[in-house]
MIDOSE-1310 file (N, C-alpha, C; in nm, 2 decimals, decimal comma, always signed):
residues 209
xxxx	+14,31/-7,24/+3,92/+14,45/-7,21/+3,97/+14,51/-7,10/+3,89; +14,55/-7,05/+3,96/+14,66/-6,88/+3,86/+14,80/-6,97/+3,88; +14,89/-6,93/+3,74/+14,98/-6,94/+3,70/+15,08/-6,80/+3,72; +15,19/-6,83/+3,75/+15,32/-6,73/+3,81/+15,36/-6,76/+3,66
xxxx	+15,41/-6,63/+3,60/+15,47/-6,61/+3,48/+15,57/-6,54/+3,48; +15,71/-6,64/+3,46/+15,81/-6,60/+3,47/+15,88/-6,54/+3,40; +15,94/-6,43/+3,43/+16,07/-6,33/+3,39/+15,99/-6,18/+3,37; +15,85/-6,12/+3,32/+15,80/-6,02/+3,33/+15,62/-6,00/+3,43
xxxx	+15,60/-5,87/+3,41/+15,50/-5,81/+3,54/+15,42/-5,82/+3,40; +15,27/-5,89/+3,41/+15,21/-5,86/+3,30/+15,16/-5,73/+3,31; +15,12/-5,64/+3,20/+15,06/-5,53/+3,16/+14,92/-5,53/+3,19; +14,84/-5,64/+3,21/+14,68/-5,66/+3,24/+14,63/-5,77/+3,26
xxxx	+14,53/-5,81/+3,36/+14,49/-5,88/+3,40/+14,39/-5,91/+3,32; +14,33/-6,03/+3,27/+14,18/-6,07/+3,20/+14,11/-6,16/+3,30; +13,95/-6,17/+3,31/+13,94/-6,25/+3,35/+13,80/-6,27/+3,29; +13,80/-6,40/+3,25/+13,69/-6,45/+3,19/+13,62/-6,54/+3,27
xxxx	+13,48/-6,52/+3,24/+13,35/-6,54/+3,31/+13,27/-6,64/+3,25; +13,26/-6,75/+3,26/+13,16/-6,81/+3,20/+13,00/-6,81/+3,22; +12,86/-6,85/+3,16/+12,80/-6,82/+3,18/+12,68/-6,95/+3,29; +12,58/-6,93/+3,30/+12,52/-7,01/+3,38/+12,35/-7,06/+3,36
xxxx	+12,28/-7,01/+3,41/+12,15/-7,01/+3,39/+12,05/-6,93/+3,53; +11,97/-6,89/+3,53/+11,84/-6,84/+3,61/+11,86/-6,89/+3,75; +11,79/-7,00/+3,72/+11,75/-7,08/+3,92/+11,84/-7,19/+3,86; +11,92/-7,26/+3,96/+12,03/-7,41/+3,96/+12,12/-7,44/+4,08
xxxx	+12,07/-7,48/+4,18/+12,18/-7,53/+4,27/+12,26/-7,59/+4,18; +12,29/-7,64/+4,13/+12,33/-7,78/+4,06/+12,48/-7,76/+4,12; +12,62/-7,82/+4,13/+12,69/-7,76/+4,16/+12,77/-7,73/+4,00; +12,88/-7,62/+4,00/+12,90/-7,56/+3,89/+13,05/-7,71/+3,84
xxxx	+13,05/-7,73/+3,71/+13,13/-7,79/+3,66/+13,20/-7,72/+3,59; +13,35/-7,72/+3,60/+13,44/-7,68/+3,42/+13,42/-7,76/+3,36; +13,34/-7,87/+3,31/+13,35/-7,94/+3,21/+13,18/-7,94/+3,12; +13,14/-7,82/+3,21/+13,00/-7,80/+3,18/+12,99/-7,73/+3,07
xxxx	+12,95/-7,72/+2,99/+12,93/-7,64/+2,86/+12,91/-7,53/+2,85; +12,88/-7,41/+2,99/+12,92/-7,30/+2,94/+13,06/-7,25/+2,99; +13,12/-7,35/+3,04/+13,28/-7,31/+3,10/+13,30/-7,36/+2,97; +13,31/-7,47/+2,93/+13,38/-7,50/+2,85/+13,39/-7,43/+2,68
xxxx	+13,25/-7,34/+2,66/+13,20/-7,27/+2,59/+13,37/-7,16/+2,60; +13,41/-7,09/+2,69/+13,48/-6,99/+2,68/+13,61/-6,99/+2,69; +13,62/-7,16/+2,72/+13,82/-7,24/+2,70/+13,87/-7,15/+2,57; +13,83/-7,17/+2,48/+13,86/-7,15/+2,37/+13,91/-6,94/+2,34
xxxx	+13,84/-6,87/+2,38/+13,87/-6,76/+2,44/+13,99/-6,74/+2,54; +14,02/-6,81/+2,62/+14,05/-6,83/+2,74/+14,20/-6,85/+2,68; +14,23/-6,95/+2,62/+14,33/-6,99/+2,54/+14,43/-6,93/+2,43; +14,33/-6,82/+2,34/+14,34/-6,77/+2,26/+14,40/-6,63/+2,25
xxxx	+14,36/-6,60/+2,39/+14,41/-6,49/+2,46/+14,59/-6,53/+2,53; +14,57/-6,65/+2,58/+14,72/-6,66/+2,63/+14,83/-6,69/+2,52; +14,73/-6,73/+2,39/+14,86/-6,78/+2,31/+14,89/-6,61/+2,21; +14,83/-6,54/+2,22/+14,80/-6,43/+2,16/+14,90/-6,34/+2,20
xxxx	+14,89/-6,30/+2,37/+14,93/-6,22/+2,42/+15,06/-6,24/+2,53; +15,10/-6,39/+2,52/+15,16/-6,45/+2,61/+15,16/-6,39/+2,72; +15,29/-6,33/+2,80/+15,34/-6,29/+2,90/+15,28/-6,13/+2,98; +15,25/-6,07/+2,85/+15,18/-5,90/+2,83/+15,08/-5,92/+2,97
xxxx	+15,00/-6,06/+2,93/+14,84/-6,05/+3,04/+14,85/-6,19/+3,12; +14,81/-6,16/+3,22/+14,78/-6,28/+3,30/+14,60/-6,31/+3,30; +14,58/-6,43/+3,24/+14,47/-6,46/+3,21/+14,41/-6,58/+3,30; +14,23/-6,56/+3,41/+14,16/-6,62/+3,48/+14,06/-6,68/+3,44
xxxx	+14,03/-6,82/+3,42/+13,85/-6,81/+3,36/+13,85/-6,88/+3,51; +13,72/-6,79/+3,57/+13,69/-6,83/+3,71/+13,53/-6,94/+3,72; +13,56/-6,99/+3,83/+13,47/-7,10/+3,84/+13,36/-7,07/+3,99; +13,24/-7,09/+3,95/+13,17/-7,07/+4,05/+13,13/-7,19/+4,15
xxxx	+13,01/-7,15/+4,28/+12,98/-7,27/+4,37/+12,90/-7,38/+4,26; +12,78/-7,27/+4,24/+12,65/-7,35/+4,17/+12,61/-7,30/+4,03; +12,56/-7,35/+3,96/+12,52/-7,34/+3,83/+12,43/-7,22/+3,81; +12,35/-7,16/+3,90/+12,25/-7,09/+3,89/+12,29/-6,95/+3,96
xxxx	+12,22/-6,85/+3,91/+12,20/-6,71/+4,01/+12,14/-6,66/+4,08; +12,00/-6,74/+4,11/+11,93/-6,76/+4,19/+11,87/-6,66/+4,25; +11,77/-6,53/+4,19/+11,75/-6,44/+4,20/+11,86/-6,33/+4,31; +11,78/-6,29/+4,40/+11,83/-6,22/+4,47/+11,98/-6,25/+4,54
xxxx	+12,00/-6,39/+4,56/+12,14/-6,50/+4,64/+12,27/-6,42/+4,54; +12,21/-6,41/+4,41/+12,31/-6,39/+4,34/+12,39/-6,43/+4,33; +12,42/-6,59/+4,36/+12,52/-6,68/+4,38/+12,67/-6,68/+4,32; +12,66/-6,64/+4,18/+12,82/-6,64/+4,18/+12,88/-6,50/+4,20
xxxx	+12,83/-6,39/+4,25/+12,92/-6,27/+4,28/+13,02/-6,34/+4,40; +12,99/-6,38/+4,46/+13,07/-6,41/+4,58/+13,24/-6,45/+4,51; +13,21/-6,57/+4,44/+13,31/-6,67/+4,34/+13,37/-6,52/+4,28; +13,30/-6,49/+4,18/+13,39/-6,37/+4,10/+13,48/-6,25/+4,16
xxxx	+13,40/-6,22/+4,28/+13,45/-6,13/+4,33/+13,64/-6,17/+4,41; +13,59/-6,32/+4,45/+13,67/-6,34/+4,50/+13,81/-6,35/+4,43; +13,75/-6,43/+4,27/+13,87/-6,48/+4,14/+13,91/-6,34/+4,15; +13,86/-6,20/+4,11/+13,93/-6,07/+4,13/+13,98/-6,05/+4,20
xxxx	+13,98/-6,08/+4,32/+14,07/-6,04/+4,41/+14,21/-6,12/+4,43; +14,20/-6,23/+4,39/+14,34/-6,29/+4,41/+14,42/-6,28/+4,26; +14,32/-6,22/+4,18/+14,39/-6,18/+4,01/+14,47/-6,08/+4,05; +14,48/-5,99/+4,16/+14,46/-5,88/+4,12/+14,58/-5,87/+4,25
xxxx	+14,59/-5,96/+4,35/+14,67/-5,99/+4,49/+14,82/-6,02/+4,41; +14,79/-6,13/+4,28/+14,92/-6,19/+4,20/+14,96/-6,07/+4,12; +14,88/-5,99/+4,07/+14,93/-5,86/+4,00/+14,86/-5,79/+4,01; +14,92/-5,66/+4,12/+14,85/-5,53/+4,17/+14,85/-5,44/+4,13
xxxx	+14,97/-5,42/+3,97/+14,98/-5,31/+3,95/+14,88/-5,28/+3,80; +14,85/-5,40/+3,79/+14,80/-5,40/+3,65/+14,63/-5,39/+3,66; +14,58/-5,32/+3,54/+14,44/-5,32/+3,57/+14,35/-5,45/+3,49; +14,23/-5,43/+3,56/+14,15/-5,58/+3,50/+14,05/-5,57/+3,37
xxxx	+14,09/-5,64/+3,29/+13,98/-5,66/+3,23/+13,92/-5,77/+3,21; +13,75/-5,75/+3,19/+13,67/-5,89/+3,22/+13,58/-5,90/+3,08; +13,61/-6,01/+3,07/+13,51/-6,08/+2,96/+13,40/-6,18/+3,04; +13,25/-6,18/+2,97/+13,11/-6,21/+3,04/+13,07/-6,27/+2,97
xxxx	+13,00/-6,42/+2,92/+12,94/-6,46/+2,86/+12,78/-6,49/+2,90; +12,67/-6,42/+2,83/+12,55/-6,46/+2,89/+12,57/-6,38/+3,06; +12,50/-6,55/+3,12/+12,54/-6,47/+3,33/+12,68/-6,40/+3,30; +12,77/-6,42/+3,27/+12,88/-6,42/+3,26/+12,91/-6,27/+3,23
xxxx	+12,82/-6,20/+3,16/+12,84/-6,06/+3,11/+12,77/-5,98/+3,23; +12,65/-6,04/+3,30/+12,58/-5,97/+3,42/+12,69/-6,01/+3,50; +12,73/-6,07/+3,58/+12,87/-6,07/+3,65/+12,97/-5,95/+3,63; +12,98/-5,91/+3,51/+13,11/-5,83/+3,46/+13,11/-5,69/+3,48
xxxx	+12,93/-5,70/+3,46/+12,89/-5,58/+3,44/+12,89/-5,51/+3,65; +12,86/-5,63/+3,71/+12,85/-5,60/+3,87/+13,00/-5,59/+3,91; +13,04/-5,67/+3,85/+13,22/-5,61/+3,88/+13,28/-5,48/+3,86; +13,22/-5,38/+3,73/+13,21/-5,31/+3,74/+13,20/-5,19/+3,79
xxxx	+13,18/-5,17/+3,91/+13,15/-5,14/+4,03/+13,29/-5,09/+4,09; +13,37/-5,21/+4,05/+13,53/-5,21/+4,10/+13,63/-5,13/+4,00; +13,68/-4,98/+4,09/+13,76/-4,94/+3,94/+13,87/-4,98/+3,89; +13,93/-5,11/+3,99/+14,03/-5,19/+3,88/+13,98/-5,25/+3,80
xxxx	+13,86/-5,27/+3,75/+13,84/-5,29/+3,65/+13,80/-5,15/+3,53; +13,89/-5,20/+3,43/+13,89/-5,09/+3,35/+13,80/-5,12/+3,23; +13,82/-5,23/+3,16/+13,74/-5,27/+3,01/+13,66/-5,37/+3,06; +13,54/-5,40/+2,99/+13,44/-5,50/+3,02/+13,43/-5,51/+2,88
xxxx	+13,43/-5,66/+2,85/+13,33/-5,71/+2,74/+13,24/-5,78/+2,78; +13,12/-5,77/+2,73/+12,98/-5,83/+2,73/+12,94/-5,91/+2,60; +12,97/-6,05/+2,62/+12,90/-6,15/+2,47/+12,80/-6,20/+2,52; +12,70/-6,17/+2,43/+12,52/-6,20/+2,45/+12,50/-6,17/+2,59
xxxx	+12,48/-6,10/+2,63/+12,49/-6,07/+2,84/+12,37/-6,09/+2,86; +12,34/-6,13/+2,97/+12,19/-6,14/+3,02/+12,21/-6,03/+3,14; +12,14/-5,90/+3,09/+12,13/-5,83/+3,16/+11,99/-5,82/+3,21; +11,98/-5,77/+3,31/+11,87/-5,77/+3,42/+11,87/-5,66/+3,50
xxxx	+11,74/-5,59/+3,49/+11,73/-5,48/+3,57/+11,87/-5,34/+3,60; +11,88/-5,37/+3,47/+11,95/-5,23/+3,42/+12,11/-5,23/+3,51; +12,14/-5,37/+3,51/+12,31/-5,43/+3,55/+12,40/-5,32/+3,52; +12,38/-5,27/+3,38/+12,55/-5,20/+3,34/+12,51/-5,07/+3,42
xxxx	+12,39/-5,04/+3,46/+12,45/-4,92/+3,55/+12,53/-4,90/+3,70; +12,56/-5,00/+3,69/+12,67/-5,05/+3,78/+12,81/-5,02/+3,81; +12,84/-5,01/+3,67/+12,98/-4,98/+3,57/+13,00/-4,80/+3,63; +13,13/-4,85/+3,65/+13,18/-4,71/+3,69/+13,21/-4,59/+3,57
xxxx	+13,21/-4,57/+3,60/+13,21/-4,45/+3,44/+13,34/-4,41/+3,38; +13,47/-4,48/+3,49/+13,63/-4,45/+3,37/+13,62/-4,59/+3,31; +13,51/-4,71/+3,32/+13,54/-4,80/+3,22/+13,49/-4,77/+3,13; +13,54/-4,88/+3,01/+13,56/-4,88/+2,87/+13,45/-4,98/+2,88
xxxx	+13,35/-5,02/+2,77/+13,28/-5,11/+2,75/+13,23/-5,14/+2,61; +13,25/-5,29/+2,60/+13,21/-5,33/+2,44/+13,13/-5,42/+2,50; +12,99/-5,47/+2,38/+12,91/-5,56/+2,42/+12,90/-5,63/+2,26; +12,89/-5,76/+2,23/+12,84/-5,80/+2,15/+12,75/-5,94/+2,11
xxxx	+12,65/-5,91/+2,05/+12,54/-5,96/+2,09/+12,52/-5,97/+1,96; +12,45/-6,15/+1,95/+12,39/-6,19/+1,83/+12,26/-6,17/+1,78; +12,21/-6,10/+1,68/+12,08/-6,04/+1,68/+11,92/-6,11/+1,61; +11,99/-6,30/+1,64/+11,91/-6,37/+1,61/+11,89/-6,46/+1,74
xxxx	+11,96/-6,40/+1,84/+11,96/-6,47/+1,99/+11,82/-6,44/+2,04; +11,75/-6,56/+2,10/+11,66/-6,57/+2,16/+11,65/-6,62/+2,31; +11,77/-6,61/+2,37/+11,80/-6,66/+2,51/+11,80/-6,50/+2,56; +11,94/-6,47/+2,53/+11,93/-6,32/+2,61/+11,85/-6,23/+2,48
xxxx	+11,85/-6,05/+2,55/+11,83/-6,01/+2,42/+11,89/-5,88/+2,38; +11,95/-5,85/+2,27/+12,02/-5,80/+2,22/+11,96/-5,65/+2,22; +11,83/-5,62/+2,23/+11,78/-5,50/+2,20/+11,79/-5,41/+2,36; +11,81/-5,52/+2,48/+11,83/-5,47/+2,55/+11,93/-5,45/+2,63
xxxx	+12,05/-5,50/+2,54/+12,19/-5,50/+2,52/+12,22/-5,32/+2,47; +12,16/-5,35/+2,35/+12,19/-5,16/+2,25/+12,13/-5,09/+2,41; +11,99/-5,09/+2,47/+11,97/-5,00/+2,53/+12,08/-4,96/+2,63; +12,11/-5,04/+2,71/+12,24/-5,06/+2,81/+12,35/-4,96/+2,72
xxxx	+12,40/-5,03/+2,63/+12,54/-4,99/+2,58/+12,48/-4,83/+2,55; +12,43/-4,79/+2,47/+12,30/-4,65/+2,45/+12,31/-4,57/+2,60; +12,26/-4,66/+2,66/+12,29/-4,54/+2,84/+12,41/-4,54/+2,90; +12,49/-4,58/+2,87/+12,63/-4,58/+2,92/+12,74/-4,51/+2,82
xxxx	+12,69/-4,45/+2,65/+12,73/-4,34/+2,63/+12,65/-4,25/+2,66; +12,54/-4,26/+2,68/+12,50/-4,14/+2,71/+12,55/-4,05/+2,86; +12,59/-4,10/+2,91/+12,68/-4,10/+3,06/+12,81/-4,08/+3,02; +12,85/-4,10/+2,92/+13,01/-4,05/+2,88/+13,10/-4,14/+2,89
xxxx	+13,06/-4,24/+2,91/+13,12/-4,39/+2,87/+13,20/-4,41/+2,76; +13,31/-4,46/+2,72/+13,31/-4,51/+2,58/+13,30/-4,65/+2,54; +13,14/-4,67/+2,54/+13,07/-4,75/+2,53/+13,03/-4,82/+2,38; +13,05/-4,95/+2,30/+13,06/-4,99/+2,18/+12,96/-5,13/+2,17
xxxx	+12,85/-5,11/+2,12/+12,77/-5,23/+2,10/+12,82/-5,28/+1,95; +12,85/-5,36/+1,93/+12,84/-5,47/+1,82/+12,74/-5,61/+1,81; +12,65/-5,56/+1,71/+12,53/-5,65/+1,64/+12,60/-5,78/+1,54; +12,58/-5,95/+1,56/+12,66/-5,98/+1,49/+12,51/-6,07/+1,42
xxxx	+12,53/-6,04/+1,30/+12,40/-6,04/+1,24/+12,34/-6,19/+1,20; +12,23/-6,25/+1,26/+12,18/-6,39/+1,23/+12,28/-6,48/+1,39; +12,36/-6,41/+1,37/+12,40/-6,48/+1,59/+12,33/-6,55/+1,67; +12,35/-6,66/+1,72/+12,30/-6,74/+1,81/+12,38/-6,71/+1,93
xxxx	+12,29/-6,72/+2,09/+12,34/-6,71/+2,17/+12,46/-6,80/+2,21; +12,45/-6,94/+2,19/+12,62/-6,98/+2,22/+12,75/-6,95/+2,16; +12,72/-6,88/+2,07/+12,79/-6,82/+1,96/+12,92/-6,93/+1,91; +12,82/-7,05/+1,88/+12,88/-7,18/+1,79/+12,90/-7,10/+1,64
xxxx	+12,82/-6,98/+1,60/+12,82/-6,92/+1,47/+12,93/-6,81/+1,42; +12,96/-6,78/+1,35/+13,04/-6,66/+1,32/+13,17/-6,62/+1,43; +13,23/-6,80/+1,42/+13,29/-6,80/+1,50/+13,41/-6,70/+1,53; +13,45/-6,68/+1,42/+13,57/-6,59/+1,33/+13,59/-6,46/+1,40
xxxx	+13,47/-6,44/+1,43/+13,36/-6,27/+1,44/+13,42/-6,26/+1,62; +13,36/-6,38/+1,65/+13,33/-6,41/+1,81/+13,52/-6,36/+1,87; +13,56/-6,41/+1,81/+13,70/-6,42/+1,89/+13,82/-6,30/+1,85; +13,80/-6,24/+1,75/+13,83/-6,14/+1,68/+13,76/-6,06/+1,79
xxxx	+13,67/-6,01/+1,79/+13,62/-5,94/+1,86/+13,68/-5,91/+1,97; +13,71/-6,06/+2,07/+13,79/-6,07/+2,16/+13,90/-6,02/+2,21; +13,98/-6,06/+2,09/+14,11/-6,06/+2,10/+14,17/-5,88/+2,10; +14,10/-5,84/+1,98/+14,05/-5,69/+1,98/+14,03/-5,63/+2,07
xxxx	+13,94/-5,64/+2,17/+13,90/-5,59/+2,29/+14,07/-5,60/+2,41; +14,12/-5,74/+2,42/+14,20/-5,73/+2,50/+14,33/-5,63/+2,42; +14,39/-5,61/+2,33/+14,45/-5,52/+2,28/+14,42/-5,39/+2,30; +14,31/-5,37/+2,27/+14,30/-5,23/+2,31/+14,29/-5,21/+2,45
xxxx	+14,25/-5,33/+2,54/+14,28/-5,30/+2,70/+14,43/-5,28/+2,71; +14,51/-5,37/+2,66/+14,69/-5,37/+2,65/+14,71/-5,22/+2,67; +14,67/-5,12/+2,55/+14,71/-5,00/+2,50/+14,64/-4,92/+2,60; +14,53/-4,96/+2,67/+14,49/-4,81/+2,75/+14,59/-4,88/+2,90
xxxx	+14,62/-4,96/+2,90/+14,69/-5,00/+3,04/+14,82/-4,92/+3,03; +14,86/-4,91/+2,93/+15,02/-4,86/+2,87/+15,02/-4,69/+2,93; +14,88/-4,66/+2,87/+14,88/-4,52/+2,87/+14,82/-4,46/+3,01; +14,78/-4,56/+3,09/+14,75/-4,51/+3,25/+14,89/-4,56/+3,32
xxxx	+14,99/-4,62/+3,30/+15,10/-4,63/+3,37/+15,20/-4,56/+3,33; +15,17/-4,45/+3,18/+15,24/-4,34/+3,18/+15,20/-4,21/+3,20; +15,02/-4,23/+3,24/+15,04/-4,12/+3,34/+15,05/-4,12/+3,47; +15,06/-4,21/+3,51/+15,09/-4,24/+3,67/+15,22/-4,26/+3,74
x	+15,33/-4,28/+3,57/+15,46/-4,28/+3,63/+15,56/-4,19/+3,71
């Protein structure tokens, strides 16, 4: 459900992405542990930034991505669009965890989306080249993770400055992919990221004024 925030237009939209797994009809839970993995994000951001951002963690059909079905673009696409229907003037930024970062990165695609963050992303078949090239992108990736993998996180983030991106990999050293670890790092990170989305949203609505 999106929440109406009364008395100001927020400055940016966030929308966070939880992650999933490979093959899974299963059907998708919020109470499943990678939704519930990014409450904490999710939260930290609203109490942070109150009124400034209107903040989404979107829920999919099924647990899985299921090769080609690509099952949760449908869901994502759709949580963007009604983010974006409640506040049109503001631009989006997405946070991805794991699936959750390959989602962000196919959202990318969309130039209301301006900033992407990627934690541990499971990219596949060269996803961030997807990303439109006026976004901003940070990835950060634990370099003891053995689920997704980090080295082909650098490569990604690596080709997307090389394209003129301003593109930011962060290595968080001994990191596990649920990032139960260095938790401090994890959310910091985050919070960071949406701030500096605050500041470039400020500075596209004063050239556009």
């Amino acid at each position: 459900m999106f929440t109406r925030i009364q008395g100001r237009t927020p400055d940016l939209n966030v929308l966070v992405l939880p992650g999933g797994t490979d093959f899974s009809y299963r059907p998708f839970s919020p109470w499943q542990g990678s939704a519930v993995r990014m409450y904490p994000f999710t939260a930290s951001i609203r109490a942070t930034f109150g009124s400034r951002v209107r903040v989404h963690q979107a829920q999919y059909r099924v647990y899985g991505w299921n090769g080609g079905q690509a099952s949760p673009m449908p869901y994502a696409r759709h949580a963007l669009e009604v983010l974006t229907r409640e506040n049109p003037d503001a631009p989006v930024a997405v946070i991805g965890h794991s699936m959750g970062g390959r989602i962000a990165a196919q959202l990318g695609d969309d130039e209301r989306v301006t900033d992407i963050l990627a934690l541990a992303p499971w990219w596949q078949y060269a996803d961030w080249r997807q990303i439109h090239d006026g976004a901003r992108v940070v990835a950060v990736h634990g370099e003891a993770d053995t689920v997704t993998y980090p080295a082909r996180t650098a490569k990604g983030i690596a080709e997307l400055a090389d394209r003129g991106l301003d593109a930011t990999y962060i290595g968080v050293p001994g990191g596990g992919h649920p990032m139960l670890d260095h938790v401090g790092l994890w959310h910091s990170e985050a919070l960071a990221f949406v701030r500096h989305s605050l500041q470039r949203a400020r500075v596209l609505d004063e050239v556009t004024a």
